[in-house]
C-alpha positions as CSV (number, residue, x, y, z in Angstrom):
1,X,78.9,-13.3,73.9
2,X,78.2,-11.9,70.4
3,X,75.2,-13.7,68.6
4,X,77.1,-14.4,65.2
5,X,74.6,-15.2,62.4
6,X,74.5,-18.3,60.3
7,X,76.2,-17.8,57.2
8,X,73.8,-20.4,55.6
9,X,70.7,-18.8,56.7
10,X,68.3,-16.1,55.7
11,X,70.2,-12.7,56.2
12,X,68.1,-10.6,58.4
13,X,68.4,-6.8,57.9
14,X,69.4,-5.0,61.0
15,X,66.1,-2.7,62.9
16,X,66.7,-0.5,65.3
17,X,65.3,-0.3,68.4
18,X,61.1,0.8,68.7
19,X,60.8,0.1,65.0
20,X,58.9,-2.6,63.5
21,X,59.9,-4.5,60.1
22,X,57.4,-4.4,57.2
23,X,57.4,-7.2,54.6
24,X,57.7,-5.1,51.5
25,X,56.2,-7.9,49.1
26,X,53.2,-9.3,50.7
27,X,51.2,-12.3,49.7
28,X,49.0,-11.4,46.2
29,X,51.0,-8.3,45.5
30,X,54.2,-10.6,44.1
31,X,54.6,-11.3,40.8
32,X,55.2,-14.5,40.8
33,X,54.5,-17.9,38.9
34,X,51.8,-18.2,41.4
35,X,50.2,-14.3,40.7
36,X,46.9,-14.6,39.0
37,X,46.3,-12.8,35.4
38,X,43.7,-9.9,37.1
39,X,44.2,-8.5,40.4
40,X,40.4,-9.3,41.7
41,X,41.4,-7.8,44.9
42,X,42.1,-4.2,42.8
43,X,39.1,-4.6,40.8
44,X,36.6,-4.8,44.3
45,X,38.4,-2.2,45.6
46,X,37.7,0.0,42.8
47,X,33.9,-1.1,42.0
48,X,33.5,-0.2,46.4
49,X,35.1,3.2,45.2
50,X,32.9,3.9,42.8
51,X,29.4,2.4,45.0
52,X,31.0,4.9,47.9
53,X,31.3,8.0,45.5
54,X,27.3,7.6,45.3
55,X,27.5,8.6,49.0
56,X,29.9,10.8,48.5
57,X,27.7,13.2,45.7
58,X,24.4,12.2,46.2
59,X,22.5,15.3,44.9
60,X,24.9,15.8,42.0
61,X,24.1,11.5,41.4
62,X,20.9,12.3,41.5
63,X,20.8,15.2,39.2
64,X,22.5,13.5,36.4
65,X,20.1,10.1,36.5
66,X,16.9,12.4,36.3
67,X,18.2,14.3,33.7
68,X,19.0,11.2,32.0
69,X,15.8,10.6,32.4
70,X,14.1,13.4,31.8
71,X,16.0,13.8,28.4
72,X,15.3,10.6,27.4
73,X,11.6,10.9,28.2
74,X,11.4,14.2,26.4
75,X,13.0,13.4,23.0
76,X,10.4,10.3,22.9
77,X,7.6,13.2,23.5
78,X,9.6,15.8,20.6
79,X,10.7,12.8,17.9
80,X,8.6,11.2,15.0
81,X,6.6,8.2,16.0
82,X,6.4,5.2,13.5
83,X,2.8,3.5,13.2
84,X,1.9,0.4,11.6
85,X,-1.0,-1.1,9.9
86,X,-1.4,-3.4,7.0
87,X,-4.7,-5.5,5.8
88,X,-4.7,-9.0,3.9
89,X,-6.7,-10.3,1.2
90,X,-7.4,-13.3,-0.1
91,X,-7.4,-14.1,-3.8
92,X,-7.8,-17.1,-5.5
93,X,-8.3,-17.6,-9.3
94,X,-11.2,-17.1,-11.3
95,X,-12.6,-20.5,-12.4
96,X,-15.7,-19.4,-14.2
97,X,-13.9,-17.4,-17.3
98,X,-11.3,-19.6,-18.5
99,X,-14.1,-21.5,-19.4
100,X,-16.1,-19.5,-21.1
101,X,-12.9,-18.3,-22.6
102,X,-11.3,-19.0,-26.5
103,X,-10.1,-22.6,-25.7
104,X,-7.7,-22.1,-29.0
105,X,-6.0,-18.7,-27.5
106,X,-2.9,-19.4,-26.0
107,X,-3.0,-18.0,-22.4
108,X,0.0,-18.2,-20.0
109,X,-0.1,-19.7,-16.6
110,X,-0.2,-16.8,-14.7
111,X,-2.3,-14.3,-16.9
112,X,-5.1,-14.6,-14.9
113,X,-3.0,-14.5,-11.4
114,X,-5.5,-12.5,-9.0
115,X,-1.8,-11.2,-7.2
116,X,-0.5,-10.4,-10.6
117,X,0.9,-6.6,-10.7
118,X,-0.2,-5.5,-7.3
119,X,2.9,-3.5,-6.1
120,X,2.7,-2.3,-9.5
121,X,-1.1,-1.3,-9.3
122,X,-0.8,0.0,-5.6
123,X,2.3,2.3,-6.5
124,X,1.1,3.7,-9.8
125,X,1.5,7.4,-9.9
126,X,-1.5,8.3,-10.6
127,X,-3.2,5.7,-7.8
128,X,-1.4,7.3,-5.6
129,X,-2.3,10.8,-6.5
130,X,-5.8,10.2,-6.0
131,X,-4.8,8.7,-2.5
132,X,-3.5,11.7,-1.4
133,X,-6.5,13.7,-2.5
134,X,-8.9,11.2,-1.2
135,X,-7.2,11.2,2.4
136,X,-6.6,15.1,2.1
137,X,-3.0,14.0,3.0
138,X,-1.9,17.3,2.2
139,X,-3.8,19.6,4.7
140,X,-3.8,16.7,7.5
141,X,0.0,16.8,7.3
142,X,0.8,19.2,9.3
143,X,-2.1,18.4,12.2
144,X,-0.1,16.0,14.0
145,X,3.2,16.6,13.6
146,X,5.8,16.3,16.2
147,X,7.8,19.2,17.9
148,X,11.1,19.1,16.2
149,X,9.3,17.9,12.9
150,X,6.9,21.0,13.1
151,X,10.4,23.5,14.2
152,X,12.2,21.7,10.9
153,X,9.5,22.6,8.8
154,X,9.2,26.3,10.6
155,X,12.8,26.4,9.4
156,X,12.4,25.2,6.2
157,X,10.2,27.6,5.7
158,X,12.0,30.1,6.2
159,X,15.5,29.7,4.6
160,X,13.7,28.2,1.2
161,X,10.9,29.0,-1.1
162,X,7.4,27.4,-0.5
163,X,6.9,24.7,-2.8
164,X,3.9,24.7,-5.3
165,X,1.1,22.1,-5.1
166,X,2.2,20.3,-7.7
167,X,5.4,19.9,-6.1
168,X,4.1,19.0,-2.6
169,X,1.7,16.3,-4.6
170,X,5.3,15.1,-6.6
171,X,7.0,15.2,-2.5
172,X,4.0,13.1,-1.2
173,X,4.1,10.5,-4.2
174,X,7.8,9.8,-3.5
175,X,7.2,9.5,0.1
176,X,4.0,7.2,0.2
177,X,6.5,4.7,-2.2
178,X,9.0,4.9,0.3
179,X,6.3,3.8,3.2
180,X,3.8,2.1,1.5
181,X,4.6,-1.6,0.6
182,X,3.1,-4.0,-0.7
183,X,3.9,-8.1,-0.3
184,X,2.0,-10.4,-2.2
185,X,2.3,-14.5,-1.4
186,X,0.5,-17.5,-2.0
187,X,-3.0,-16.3,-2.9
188,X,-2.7,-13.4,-0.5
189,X,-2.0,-9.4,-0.7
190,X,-1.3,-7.7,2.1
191,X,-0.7,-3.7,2.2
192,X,0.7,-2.1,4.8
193,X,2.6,1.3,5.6
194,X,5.2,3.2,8.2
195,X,3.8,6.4,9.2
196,X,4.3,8.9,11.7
197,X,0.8,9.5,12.0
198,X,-1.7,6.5,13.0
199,X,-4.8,8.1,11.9
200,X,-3.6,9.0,8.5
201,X,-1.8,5.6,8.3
202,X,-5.1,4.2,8.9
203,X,-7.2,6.1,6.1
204,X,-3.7,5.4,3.4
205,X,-4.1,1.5,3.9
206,X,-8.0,1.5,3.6
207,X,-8.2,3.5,0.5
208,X,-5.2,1.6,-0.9
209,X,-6.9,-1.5,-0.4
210,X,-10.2,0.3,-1.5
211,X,-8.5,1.6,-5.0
212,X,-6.5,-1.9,-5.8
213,X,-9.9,-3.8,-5.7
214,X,-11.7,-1.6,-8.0
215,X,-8.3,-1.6,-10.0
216,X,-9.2,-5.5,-10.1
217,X,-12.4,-5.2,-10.9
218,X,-11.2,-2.9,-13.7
219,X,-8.8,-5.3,-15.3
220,X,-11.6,-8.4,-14.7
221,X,-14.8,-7.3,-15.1
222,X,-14.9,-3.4,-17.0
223,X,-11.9,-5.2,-19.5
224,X,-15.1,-8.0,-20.3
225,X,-17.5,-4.6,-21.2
226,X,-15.3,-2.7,-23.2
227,X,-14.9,-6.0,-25.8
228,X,-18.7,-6.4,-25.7
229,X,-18.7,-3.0,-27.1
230,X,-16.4,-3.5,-29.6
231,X,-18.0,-6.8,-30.3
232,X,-21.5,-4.7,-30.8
233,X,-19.6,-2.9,-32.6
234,X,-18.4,-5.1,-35.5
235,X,-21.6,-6.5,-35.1
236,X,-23.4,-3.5,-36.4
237,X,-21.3,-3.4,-39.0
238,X,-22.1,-7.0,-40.0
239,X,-26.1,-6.4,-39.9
240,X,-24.9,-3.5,-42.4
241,X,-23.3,-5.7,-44.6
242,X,-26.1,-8.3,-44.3
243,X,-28.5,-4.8,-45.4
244,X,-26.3,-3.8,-48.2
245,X,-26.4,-7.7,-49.4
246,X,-30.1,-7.9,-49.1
247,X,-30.7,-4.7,-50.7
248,X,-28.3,-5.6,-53.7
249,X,-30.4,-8.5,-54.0
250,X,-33.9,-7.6,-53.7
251,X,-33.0,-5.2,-56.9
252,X,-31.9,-8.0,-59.0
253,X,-34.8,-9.8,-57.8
254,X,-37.1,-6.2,-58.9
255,X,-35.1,-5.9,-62.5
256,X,-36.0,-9.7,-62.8
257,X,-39.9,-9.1,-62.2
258,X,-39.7,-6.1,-64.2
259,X,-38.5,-8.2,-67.2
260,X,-41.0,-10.6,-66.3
261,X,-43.8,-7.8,-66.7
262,X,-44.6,-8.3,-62.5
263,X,-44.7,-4.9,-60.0
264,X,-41.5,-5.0,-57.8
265,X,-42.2,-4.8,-54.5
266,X,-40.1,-3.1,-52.0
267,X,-38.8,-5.6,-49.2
268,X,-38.5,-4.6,-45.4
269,X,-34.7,-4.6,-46.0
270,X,-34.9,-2.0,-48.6
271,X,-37.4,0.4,-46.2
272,X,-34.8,0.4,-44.0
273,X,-31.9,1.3,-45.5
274,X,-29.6,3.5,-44.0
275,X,-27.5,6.4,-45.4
276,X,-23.6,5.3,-45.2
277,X,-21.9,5.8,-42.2
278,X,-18.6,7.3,-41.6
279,X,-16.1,5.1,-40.3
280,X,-14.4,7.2,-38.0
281,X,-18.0,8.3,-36.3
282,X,-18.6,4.5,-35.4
283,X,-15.4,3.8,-34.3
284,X,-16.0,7.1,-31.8
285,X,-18.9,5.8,-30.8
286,X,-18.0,2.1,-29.9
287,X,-14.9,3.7,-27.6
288,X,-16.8,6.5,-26.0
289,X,-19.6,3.7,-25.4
290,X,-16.9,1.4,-24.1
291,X,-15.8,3.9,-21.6
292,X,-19.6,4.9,-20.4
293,X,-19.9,1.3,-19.6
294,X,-16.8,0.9,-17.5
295,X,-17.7,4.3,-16.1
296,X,-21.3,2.5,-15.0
297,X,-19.9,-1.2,-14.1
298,X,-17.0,1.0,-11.8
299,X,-20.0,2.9,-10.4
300,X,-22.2,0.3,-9.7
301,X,-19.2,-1.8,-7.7
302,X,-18.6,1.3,-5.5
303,X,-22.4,1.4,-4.8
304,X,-22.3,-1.8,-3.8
305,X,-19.6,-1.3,-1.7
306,X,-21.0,1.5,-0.2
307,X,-24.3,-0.7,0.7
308,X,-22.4,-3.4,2.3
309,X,-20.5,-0.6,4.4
310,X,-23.7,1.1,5.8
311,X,-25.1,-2.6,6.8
312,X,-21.7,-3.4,9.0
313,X,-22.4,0.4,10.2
314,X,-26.0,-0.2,11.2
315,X,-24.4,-3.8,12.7
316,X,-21.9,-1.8,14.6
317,X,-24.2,1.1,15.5
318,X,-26.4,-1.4,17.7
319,X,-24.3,-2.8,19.6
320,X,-21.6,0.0,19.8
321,X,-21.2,3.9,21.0
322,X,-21.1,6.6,18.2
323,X,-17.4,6.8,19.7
324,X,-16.5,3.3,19.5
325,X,-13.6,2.7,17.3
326,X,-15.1,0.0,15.2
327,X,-17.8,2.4,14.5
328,X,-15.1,5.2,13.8
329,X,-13.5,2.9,11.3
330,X,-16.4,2.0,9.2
331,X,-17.7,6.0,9.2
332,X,-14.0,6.5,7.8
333,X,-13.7,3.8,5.1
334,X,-17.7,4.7,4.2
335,X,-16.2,8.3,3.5
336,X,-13.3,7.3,1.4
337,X,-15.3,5.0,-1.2
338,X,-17.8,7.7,-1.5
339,X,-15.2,9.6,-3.2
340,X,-14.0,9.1,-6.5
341,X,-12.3,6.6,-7.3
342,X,-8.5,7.1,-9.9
343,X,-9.9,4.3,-12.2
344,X,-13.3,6.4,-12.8
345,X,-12.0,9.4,-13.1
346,X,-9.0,8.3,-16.2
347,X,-11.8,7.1,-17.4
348,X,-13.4,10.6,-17.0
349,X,-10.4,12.2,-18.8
350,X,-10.5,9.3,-21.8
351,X,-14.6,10.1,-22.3
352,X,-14.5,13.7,-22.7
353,X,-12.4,14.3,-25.9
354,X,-14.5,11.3,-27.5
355,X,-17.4,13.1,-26.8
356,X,-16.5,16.9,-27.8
357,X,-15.2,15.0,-30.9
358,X,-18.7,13.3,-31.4
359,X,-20.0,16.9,-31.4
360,X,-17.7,18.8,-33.5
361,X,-19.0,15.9,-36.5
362,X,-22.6,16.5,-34.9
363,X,-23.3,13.1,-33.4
364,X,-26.1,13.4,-31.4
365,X,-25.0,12.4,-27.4
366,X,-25.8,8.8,-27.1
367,X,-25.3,8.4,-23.4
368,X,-28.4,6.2,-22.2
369,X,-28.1,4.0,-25.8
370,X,-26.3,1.3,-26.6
371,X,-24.3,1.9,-29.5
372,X,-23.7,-1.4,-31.9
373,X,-26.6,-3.2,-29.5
374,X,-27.6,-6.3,-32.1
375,X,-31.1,-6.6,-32.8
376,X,-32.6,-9.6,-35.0
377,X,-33.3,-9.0,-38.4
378,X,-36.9,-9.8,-40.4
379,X,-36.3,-11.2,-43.7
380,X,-39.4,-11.2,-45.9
381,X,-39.1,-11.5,-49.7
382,X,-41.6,-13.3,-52.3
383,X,-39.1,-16.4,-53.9
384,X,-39.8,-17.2,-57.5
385,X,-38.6,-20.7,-58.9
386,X,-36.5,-18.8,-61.9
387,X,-34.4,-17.3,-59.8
388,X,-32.1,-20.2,-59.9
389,X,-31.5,-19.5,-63.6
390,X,-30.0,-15.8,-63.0
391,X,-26.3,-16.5,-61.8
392,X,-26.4,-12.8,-60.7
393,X,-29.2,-13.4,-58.1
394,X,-27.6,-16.7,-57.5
395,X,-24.1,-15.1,-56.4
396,X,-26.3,-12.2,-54.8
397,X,-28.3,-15.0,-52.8
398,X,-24.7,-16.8,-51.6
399,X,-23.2,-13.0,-50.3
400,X,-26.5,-12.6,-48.5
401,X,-25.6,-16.2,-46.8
402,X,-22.1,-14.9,-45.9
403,X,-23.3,-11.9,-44.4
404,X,-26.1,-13.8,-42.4
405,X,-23.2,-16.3,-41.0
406,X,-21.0,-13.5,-40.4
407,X,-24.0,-11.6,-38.4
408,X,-25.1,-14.5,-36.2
409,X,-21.3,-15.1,-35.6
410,X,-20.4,-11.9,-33.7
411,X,-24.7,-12.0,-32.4
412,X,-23.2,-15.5,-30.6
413,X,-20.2,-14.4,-29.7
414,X,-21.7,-10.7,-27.7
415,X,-23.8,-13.5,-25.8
416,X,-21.2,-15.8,-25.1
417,X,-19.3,-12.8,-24.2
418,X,-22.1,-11.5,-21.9
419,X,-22.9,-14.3,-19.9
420,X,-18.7,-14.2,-19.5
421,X,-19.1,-10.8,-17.7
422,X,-22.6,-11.8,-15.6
423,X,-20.3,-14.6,-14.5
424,X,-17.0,-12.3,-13.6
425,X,-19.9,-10.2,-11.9
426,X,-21.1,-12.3,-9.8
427,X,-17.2,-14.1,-8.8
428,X,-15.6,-10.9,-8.3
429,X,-16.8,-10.6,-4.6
430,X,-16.4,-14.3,-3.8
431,X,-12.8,-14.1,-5.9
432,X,-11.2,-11.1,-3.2
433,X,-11.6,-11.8,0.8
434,X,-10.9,-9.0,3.3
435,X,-9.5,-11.7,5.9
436,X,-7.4,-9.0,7.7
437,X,-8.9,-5.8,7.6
438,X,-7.1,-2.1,8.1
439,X,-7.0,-0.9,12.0
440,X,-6.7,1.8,13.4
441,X,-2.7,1.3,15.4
442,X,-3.4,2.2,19.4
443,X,0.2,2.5,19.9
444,X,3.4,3.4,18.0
445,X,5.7,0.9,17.1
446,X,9.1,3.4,17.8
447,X,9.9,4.4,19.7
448,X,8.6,1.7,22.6
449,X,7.8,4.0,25.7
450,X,8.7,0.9,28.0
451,X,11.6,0.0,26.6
452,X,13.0,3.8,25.8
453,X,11.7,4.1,29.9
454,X,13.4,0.9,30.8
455,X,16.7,1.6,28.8
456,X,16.8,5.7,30.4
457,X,16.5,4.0,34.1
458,X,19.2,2.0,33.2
459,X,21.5,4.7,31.1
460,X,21.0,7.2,33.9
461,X,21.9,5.2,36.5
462,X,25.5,3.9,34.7
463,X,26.5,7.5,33.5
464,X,25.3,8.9,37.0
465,X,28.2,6.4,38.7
466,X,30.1,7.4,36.0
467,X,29.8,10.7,37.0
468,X,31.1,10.8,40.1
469,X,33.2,8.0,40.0
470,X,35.2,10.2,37.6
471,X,34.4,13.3,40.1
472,X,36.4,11.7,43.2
473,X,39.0,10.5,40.6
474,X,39.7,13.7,39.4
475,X,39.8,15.4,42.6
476,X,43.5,13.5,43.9
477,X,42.6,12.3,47.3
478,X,42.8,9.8,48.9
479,X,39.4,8.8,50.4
480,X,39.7,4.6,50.3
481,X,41.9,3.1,52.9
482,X,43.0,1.0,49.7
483,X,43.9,4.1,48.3
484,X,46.2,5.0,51.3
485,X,48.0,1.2,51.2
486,X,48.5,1.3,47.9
487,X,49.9,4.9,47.7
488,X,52.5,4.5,50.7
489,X,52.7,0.1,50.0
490,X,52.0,0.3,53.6
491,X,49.4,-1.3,55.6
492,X,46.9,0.6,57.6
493,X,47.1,-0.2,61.4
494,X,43.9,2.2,61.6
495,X,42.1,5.0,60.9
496,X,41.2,8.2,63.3
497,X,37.7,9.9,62.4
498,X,36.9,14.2,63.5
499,X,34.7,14.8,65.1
């Protein structure tokens, strides 16, 4: 009897006899509603493939990560570092001159801002000139250089011309204002600079800091000195005036006793009466005087300075090594403020054609006097009752009075104007707190040797899979069972091993 299948079954193919019927769309290879979006099952088999290739190439896996490594490592050792250091100061206004200032003048808010113009100050060409020759930026340059900074500059030097020093001082000056920055907010300055080199980024900040305080003290105090000249200055030519009046009038006062039949008598006024001075000439001498006294209040801060720096030195040196860095740091900043400061020496360059031109005219050198200095006047003249009557002696007598007013004016305002700078003396270090000072950076801010160490370990290890991942791919064998399954859309009944 034949076996006769059902019509309204499944239709069953036909297998011959010692064969065995494979189901040619097993469960999660379909494409059904049913089939998920990514085949997870492909994706392990694949992420196995690439753990076994490790096992596969182990030297060559190897080889790659520590040269990842190694690589890594070394451009960190060959590249530019970047170091960091800033200091902060404290400002606060000056409440003691605008007191003793005009109350009439019209002043605006933020005139007397202690943070006013610092970028400006900081960056000034010539401020930054004199911070390059202070820090001798120029021949410390090339001390610490990195590898591939010191081959570009080997190259440089050889495809183009040397530059001249001006030209490397113009290079620096456009690189310190790309580095050095300056950030000022609410009663506070801070300074700070990128540099490749921590030492010299050190020295930059501290003489910055160094040159923008006697920059203040330039524009506070040495500003205060240079109008008490000029003030002395007008002065003297007031206690002139009051001569000239007093002389006029003791010779009306002699033609009137000579009339009268009396001997004229010569008054103290008259004995020391003065050949006419050129007007030019004094005004020579009130500038050039001006500038010696800036020159000597500039000098005198930067002594102090100096002082206060060999006390924290002595402080240091007992409890400290010679080696220690806080005892480093001082030695370095004491250096830098016995040099020359920018303000002094433009002050320097101002003086000296004043004075050749005080010489060509043949003023004697008044360094150590004080030119336009007010001294009191002694008035001493006999009074006779007629002369009231004489309206010549009378308008004579009321010229003298105007010249007296006018004398003791500018004599009260030099003292007003002195006490003014005794004051701005003594606030100046009270008015400016280091509350942050310059230090000297340990480590470089980039790169990071853990994280540039942390992010090669990791690197390595990805591209070193990588590696031979892309090795066994490339190669076109089958060395997964997976691979074998998916090839043939077989399954593997099993697997024989040589031996």
């Amino acid at each position: 009897m034949k076996n006769v299948a059902d019509p309204s079954g499944p239709q069953q193919p036909l297998v011959p006899p010692g064969y065995v019927l494979l189901q040619q769309n097993p469960a999660g290879h379909g494409g059904g509603e049913s089939a998920e979006l990514f085949d997870w099952a492909l994706i392990g088999s694949y992420a196995m493939f690439a753990l076994h290739s490790i096992r596969r190439h182990k030297l060559f896996f190897l080889l790659v990560w520590i040269g990842i490594v190694a690589c890594s490592l070394g451009l960190m050792v060959s590249l530019p570092k970047t170091y960091h250091v800033q200091t902060t100061l404290q400002a606060q206004r000056n409440q003691v001159m605008p007191a003793l200032s005009n109350p009439t003048r019209a002043i605006p808010m933020d005139a007397d801002a202690p943070t006013r113009l610092a970028t400006e100050t900081v960056q000034r060409y010539d401020n930054l000139v004199a911070l390059i020759q202070q820090t001798d930026l120029i021949s410390r340059w090339p001390l610490h250089r990195a590898p591939l900074a010191r081959l570009k500059d080997v190259l440089r030097r050889i495809l183009f011309k040397p530059p001249t020093h001006e030209d490397q001082i113009d290079n620096f000056v456009y690189y310190l204002r790309e580095k050095l920055w300056v950030s000022t907010g609410d009663g506070t300055v801070t300074i700070g600079i990128y540099f490749p080199d921590g030492d010299l980024a050190y020295r930059l900040v501290d003489g910055a800091m160094q040159n923008f305080l006697e920059a203040r003290h330039a524009a506070d105090v040495s500003s205060i000195a240079e109008a008490i000249t000029i003030l002395e200055g007008r002065g003297k030519e007031a206690q002139q005036a009051l001569e000239a009046s007093l002389q006029q009038l003791q010779a009306l006062r002699d033609e009137q006793q000579a009339r009268g039949g009396k001997r004229a008598r010569k008054s103290a006024a008259e004995a020391r009466a003065q050949a006419p001075v050129d007007q030019e000439v004094s005004r020579l001498q009130v500038s050039a005087q001006s500038k010696r006294r800036a020159i000597a209040d500039l000098e005198e801060f930067r002594r102090r300075r100096v002082t206060e720096l060999q006390t924290r030195l002595q402080e240091q040196r007992a409890i400290f090594s010679e080696n220690h860095p806080a005892v480093l740091d001082i030695q370095q900043s004491l250096e830098a403020v016995r040099q020359e400061s920018p303000q002094v020496a433009a002050l320097k360059r101002e003086l000296a054609p004043l004075e050749v031109e005080l010489k060509k005219r043949g003023v004697a050198d008044q360094a150590g006097a004080e030119v336009g200095r007010s001294t009191p006047l002694v008035i001493q003249a006999e009074i006779d009752p007629r002369e009231d009557e004489d309206p010549q002696i009378a308008y004579a007598k009321e010229q003298v009075r105007f010249a007296l007013a006018n004398y003791n004016s500018f004599h009260d305002r030099i003292e007003g104007a002195r006490l003014e700078l005794d004051s701005a003396r003594a606030a100046f270090k009270y008015r400016y707190t280091i509350i942050h000072p310059a230090q000297r950076p340990r480590l470089p801010i980039k790169p990071k040797p853990k994280l540039v160490l942390a992010a090669s370990l990791i690197a390595g290890l990805a591209l070193a899979l990588l590696s031979t991942t892309v090795i066994d791919l490339r190669s076109r064998k089958l060395l997964e069972n997976w691979q074998v399954e998916r090839a043939l859309k077989l399954p593997l009944i099993g697997e024989v091993r040589s031996t």
